[in-house]
N, C-alpha and C positions, 0 to 999 in steps of 0.2 A: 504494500500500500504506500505512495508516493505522500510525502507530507502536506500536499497540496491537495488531496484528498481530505484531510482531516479539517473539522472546524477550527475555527480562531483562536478558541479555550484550550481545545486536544494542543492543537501546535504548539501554542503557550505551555502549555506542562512537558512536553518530550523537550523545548529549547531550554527550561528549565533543568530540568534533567541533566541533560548535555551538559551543561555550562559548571554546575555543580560538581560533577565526576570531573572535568576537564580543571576547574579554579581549585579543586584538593589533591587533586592528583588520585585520585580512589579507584576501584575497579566498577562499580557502577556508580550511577547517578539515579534518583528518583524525585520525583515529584506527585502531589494528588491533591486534589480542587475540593473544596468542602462545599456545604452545602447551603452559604454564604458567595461560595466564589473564591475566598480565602486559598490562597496556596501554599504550601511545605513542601521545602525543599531539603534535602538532604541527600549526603554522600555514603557510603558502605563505612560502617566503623569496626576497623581490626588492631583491638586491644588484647594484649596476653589476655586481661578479666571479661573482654566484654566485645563480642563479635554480634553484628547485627548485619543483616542488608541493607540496601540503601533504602530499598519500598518499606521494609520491617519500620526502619528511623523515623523516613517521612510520614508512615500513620505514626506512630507515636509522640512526633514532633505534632500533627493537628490532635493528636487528642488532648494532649497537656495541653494544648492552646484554646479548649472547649468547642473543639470540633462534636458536633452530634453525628453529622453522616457524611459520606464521601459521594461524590457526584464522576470521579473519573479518577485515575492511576495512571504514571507512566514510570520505566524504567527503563533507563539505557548501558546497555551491557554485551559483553563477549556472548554470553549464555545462551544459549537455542530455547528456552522455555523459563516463563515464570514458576518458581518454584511453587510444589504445593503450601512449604510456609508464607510465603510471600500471600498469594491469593488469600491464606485463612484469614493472613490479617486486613487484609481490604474487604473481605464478605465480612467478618468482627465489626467492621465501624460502615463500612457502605453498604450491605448484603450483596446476597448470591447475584444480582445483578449486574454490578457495578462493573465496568468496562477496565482492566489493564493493559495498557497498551507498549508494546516491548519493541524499541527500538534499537537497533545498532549503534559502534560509536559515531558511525557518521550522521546521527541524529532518524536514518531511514525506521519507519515502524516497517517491521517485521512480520507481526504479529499484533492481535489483538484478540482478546481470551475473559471471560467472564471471571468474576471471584470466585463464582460459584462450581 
């Protein structure tokens, strides 16, 4: 799927993404839209204590910010597939509905796959 494909909001969360993985230097990037419009941004954290993905961070980074639900997901990565951790935790705050959209590092979505 060509990013010109994607609406205004999606493109916005995958450049997101991108730009995050790329400004920390990390193996992914993620982003995800609340249901405000609100965005979170975050990169993959690999601490000896405390390893998360990037998508893991950014729900976490809107829930501490009083996110109620997610409206969209993105992740940009090496990876052929969103993990099933990754999805639990966007169906946990957006449900089985909610769109992740997995892009390459060259910002290309790949994929696009339900939480559920």
């Amino acid at each position: 799927m060509s990013e010109n494909a994607l609406g205004p909001e999606d493109r916005k969360i995958v450049t997101l993404a991108r730009s995050a993985r790329a400004r920390n230097g990390v193996p992914e990037g993620a982003a995800v839209r609340d249901e405000t419009g609100r965005t979170y941004v975050a990169g993959s954290v690999g601490l000896d204590s405390l390893k998360l993905s990037a998508l893991r961070t950014a729900v976490a980074m809107a829930v501490a910010s009083g996110a109620k639900s997610l409206e969209a997901a993105a992740v940009v990565s090496e990876a052929g597939a969103v993990s099933d951790e990754d999805r639990a935790a966007v169906r946990d705050l957006g449900g089985a509905e909610t769109q992740v959209l997995l892009a390459g590092l060259d910002g290309e979505v790949v994929a696009t796959v339900s939480a559920g």
